[in-house]
N, C-alpha and C positions, 0 to 999 in steps of 0.2 A: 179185524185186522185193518180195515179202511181206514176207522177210528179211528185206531191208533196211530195208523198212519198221517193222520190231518191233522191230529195235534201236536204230532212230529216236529211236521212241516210249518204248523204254527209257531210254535215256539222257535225254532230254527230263524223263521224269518223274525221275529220280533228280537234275536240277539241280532240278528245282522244290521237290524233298523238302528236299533240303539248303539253298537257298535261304532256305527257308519257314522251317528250324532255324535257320538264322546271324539269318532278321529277328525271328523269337521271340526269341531268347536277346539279342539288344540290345535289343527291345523290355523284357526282362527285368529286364536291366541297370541301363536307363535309370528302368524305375520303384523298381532297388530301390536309386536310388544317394538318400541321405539327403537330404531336404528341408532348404529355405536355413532358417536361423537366426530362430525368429520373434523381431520386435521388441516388446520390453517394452514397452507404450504404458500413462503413467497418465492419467487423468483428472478435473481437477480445477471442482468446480461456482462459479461466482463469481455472486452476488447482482447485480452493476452491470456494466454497461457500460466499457470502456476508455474511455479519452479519447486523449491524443494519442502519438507513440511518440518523439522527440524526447527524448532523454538528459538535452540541457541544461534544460528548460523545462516538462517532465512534472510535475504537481505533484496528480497525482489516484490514479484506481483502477489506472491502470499498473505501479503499484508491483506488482502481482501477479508481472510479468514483468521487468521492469527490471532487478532483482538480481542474474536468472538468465543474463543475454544479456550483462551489464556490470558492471564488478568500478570499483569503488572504492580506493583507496589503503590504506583499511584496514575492518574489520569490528569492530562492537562488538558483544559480548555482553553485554548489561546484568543480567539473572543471577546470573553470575559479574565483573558488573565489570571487565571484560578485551579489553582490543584484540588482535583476530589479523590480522595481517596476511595483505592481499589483493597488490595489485600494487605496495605495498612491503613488501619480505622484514624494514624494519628502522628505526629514526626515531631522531631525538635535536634537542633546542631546546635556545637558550642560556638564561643562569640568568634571566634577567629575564623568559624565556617569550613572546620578540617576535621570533625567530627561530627557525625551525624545516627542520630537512634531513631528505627521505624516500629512501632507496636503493631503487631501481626493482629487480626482480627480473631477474635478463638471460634466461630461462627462457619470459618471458610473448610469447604474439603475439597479433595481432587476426585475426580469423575471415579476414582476406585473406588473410592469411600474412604481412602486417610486423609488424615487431617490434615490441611494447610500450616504449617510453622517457620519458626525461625531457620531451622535447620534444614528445610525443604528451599527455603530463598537462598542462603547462604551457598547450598551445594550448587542451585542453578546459575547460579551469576555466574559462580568460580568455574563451572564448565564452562559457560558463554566465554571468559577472558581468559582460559585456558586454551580451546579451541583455535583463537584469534581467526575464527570466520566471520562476515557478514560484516554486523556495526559492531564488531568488540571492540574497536577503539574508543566506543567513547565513556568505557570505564576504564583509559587510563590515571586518568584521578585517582584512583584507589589502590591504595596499599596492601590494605588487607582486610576481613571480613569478619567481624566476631558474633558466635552465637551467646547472645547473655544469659540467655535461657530459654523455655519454649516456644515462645511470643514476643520476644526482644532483639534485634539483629541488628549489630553498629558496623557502620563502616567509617574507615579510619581512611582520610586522605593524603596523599602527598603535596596536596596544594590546596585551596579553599577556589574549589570548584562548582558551576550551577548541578548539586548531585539529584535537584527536585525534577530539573528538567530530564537529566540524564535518565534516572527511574521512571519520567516517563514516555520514554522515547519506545515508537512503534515497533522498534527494531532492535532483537539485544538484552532485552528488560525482562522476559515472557518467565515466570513459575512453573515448575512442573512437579509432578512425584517423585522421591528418590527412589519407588519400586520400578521405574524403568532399567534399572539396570537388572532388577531381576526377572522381569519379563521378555528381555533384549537377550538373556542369559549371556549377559556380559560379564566381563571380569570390573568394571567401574563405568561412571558416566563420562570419561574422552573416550574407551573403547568403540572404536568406528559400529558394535554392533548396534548399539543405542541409535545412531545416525540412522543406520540399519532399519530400526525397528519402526521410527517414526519415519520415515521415507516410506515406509509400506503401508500406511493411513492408519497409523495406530496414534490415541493421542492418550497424554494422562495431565490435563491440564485441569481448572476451576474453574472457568470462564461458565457463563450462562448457553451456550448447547456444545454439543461433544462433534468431533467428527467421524463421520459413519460409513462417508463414502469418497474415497481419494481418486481419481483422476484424471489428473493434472491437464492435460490438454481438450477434455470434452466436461467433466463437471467436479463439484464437490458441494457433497450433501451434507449438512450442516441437522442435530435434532435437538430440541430445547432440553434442558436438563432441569428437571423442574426442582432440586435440590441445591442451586444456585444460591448462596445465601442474600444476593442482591433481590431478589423476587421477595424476600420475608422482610427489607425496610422499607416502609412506606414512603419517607419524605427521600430517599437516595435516588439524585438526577438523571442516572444514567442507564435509565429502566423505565419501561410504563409498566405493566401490571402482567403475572403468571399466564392471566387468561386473556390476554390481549393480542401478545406478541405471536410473532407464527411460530408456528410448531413444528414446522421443519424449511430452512432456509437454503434454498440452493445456488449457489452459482455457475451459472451457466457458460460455456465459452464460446462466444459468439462476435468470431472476426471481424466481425464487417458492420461501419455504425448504420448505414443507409439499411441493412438484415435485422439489425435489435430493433428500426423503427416499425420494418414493418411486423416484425413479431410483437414487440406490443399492442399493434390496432389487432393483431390478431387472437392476443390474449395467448401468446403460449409464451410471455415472460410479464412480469407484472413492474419491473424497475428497468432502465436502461442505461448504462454509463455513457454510453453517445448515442447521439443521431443527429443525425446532418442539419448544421447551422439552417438551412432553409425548410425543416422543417418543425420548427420550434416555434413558431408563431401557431402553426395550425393547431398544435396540440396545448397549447397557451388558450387558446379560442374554444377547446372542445372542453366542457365537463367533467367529462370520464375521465380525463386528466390531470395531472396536477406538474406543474414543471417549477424546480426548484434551483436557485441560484445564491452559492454561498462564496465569500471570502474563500483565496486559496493560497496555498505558501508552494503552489506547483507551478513549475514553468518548463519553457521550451527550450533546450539549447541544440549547437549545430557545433560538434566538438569535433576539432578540426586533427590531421594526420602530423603531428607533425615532424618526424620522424624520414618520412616518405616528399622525396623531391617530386617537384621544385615547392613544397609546402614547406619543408623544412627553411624557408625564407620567410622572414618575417616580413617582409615586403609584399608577400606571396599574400601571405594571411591578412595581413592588413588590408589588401587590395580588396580580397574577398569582403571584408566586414564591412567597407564601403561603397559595394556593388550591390546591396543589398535593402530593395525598400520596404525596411522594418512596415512604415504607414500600413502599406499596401496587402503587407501579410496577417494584420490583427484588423484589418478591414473584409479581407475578402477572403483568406483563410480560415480565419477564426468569425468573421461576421460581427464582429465588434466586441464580440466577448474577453478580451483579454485589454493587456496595454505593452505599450512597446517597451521590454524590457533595460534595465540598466545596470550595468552588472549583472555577475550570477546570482546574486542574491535578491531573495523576488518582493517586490513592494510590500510595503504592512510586519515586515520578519525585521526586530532588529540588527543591524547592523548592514541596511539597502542605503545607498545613496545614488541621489538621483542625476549623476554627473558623468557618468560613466555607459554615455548612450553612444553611441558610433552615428553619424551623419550619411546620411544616403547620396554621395556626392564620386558620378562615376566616371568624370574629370580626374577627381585625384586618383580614383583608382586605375585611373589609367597609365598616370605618372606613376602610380607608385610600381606597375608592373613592370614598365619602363625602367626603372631604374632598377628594377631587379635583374635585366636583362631581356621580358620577352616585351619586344613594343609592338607588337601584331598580337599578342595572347601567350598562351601556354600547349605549348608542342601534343600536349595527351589530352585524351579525356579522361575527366574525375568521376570515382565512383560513389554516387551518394545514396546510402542505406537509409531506412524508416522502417516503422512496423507496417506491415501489410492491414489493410483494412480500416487503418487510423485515417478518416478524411481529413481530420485537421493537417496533418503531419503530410498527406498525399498534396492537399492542397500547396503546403508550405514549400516543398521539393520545384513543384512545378513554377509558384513564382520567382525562387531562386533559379534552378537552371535557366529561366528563361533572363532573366535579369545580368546573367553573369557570362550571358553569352552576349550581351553587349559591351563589353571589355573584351572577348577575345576565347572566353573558357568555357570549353562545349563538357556538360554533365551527365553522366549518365545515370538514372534514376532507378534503383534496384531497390523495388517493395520485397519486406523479410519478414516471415515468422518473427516475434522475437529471441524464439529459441536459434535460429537460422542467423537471426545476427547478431545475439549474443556469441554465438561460435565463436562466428569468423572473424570478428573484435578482440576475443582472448586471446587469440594467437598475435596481436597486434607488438607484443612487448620480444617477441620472437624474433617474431620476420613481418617487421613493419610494409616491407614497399608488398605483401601478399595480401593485405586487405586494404579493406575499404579508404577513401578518403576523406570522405566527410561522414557523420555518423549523427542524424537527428534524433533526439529523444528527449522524455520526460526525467525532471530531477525532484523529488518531494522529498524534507527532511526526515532522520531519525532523533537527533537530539535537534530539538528548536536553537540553534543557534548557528553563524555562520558557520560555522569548524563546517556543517555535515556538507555543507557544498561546495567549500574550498578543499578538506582534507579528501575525502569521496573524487570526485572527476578532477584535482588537479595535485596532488601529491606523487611525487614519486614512490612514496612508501604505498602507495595505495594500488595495486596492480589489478584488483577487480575494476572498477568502474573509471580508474584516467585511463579514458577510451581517445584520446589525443595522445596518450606516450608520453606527459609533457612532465620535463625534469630540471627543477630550478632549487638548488639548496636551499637557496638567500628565501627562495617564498614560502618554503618547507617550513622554515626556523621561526619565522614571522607569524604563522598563523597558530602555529602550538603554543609560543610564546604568549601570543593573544589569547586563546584557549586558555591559557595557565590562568591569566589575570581576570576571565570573564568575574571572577567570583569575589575578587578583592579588589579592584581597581576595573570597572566598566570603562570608564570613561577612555583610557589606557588603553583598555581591549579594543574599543573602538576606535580609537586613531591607527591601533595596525592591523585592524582589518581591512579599513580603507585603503591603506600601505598596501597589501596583499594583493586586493582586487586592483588595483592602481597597476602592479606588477602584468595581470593578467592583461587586462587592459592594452597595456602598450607589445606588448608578448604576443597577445591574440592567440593565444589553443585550443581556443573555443569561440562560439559567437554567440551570448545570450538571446534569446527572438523575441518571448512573450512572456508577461507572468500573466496565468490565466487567473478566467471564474469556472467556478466550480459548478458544476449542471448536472442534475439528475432527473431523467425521466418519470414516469409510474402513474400506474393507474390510479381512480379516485379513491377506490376502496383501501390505501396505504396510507396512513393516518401520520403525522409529526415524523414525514421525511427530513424534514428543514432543520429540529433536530436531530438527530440519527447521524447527521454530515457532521464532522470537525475539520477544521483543517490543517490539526496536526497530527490527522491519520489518512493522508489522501487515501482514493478509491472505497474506504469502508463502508460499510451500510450498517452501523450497530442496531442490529435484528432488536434485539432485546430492546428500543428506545421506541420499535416503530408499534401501531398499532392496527390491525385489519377487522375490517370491518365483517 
């Protein structure tokens, strides 16, 4: 019985041994088999807030992701002066410039998996200019819309309009799936429930990554879509390569620029849209860095009440435009980054002329208050809004009220959310004397041409953004007029745009400050930032151009 006993026990231990070697050697195994692929993740710091996510009607800070999610019929690089084609491979218009045919790529699909066509562009425009949200004005060129066939889409104009630019303006232009209406469970695409559906971070666009994660005031997660058919052309510019780009792109909302600088040294964002003029040399100096500086068609304006006494005096306003040392503010505001604007319309854009600068001279703005009745100043104090956290813009406040309180006019300085001051701006067409009186901010165009920043902040018809109230028929007629001819007579267009800004000019509704440069932070491992920037997409980072290392 012993025996058997110890051969029992032998055997017994001789499975356990061997057991024990077969669960080591997969436990082995299993840790030496190569870990998953980690994902390239960039991230990108954004000063503001989003606004809304809707394709058609978006006409604000969304532009950040927009581009990236949703392709346009074409791409303009203003730069090099040159259209590349997005989701049409090819164009061509008749000679008089009032018909125009785009060929669809047959290559392209939407993040669902249908196809990209004629009839997918055709429907989205016609909701965009149906809507009349955002930049739908700048397809009123167009008549009407024909599907020729799969891959074929003519638009028919009422006038021989720039339709290359118009297609590829940042705002307005954007392709989507006609299945959103049946994921919206809407009855058609104006049905508010579509509006609905893409306000809740749904997207059905082509664009090179999808949107996965909406919101709006703290991030938006952006994931490459590796079915992009821009990824499958090799020589196509506005791409580096599948395995290059990051893999998921975020942007982050981070108020404050002196907070993105110091989270870059810290590594919990890897790109920064600001950081404080005085620290741009140090990181110009470090390595790890790369600071990048491009041509931009963005500037500063200071868009005046006008509506709201004693501003409703053009004496009023004009006293202001010349209390004001422009020098002093693209010196020590902006740190020499910008130049002193002239007109609204910003240096390098056609249709800038450089004659339309207001003199820093506060002599006369002294007369001129004078003559409006107050010769010691102005009886109130003015309330002047900016975005909160913008140092440029904090900076810019502070050396106007201090400047204008040398003439008599004490300011008071009110840092806003942008959502905060966009509010209390909309109600301005209401009940004027209830907000703000001066109102700083940034202008970047939709369609490259003046229209966006004449029609935009100074149209009556425009009640979004003439954040001044300002209503002049004679300048209304003038710039559409002009608009109408950019396409068959420039030269034409050009003498009454001058006409128009000439109008504002002596009007004063606004006070152009700076047309800037464009700056972006990021760490070293972010490869052809310098491309990635256009500047007919202000604030974008096209993901897909950058590469990480």
């Amino acid at each position: 019985m012993k025996a058997i006993s110890k051969q029992l026990v032998l055997v017994v231990v001789v499975v356990v041994i061997v057991a024990a070697v077969l669960v080591g050697t997969l436990l082995t195994s299993l840790f030496q088999q190569p870990s998953a692929v980690s994902r390239k993740t960039v991230v990108y710091a954004s000063l503001s807030e989003m606004t809304s996510a809707d394709p058609s009607t978006e006409f604000s800070n969304s532009i950040m992701w927009l581009p990236l999610v949703y392709e346009p019929l074409v791409w303009y690089d203003a730069l090099k002066d040159r259209f590349i084609p997005a989701l049409a491979e090819r164009w061509e218009s008749s000679p008089n410039g009032t018909v125009w045919t785009f060929y669809i790529r047959r290559d392209a699909k939407f993040h669902d998996g249908s196809p990209v066509n004629a009839e997918a562009v055709a429907l989205s425009i016609n909701r965009t200019i149906t809507l009349k949200g955002g930049a739908a004005y700048i397809w009123d060129p167009v008549e009407r819309i024909e599907v020729v066939d799969e891959y074929t889409v003519r638009f028919y104009l009422k006038y021989p309009a720039p339709l290359l630019k118009i297609a590829a303006s940042p705002y307005a232009t954007y392709i989507f799936c006609p299945n959103v209406v049946k994921y919206a469970n809407a009855a058609n695409l104006t049905d508010p429930k579509v509006a609905d559906w893409f306000n809740k971070g749904n997207d059905c666009g082509s664009g090179p990554y999808r949107l996965v994660k909406w919101n709006p005031e703290s991030e938006v997660v952006l994931e490459k879509w590796s079915e992009w058919w821009g990824w499958k052309e090799p020589n196509y510019p506005w791409r580096s390569s599948l395995d290059k780009a990051p893999d998921i792109f975020i942007i982050k909302i981070i108020k404050d620029a002196a907070t993105q600088s110091r989270m870059l040294r810290a590594g919990e964002i890897d790109i920064a849209q600001s950081v404080p003029v005085e620290d741009l040399k140090s990181f110009e100096k470090d390595p790890n860095y790369v600071v990048v500086r491009e041509p931009s068609f963005q500037n500063l304006l200071m868009l005046i009440n006008t509506k709201k006494p004693p501003l409703n005096d053009v004496r009023v306003r004009m006293a202001i435009a010349h209390a004001i040392p422009y020098e002093d503010i693209v010196n020590l505001a902006r740190g020499g980054l910008a130049r002193v604007a002239s007109g609204p319309i910003p240096y390098g854009l056609w249709g800038h002329f450089d004659n339309l600068t207001y003199t820093y001279d506060l002599e006369l703005a002294k007369r001129l208050l004078a003559e409006a009745g107050y010769p010691t100043g102005i009886p109130r104090t003015l309330t002047l809004v900016y975005t909160a956290g913008d140092i440029y813009e904090a900076k810019t406040a502070e050396i106007i009220k201090a400047s204008l309180a040398k003439i008599g006019i004490n300011v008071e300085i009110r840092p806003m959310s942008w959502e905060e001051q966009w509010a209390l701006a909309q109600k301005g067409w209401e009940n004027p004397e209830e907000v703000q009186d001066l109102f700083i901010f940034y202008w970047w165009p939709d369609v490259l041409s003046p229209i966006t920043y004449l029609y935009n902040m100074f149209s009556s018809q425009s009640k979004a953004f003439n954040l001044c109230y300002y209503e002049n028929s004679t300048f209304d007629e003038i710039i559409m007029q002009a608009y109408r001819l950019e396409g068959s007579d420039p030269q034409k267009a050009l003498e009454l745009y001058y006409k128009a800004q000439y109008i504002l000019y002596t009007d004063v509704p606004a006070i152009p400050l700076w047309d800037m440069t464009d700056i972006r932070v990021a760490t070293a491992h972010i490869k052809n930032l310098e491309n990635a920037i256009n500047p007919s997409y202000p604030t974008v980072v096209f993901a897909q151009m950058l590469i990480v290392d």
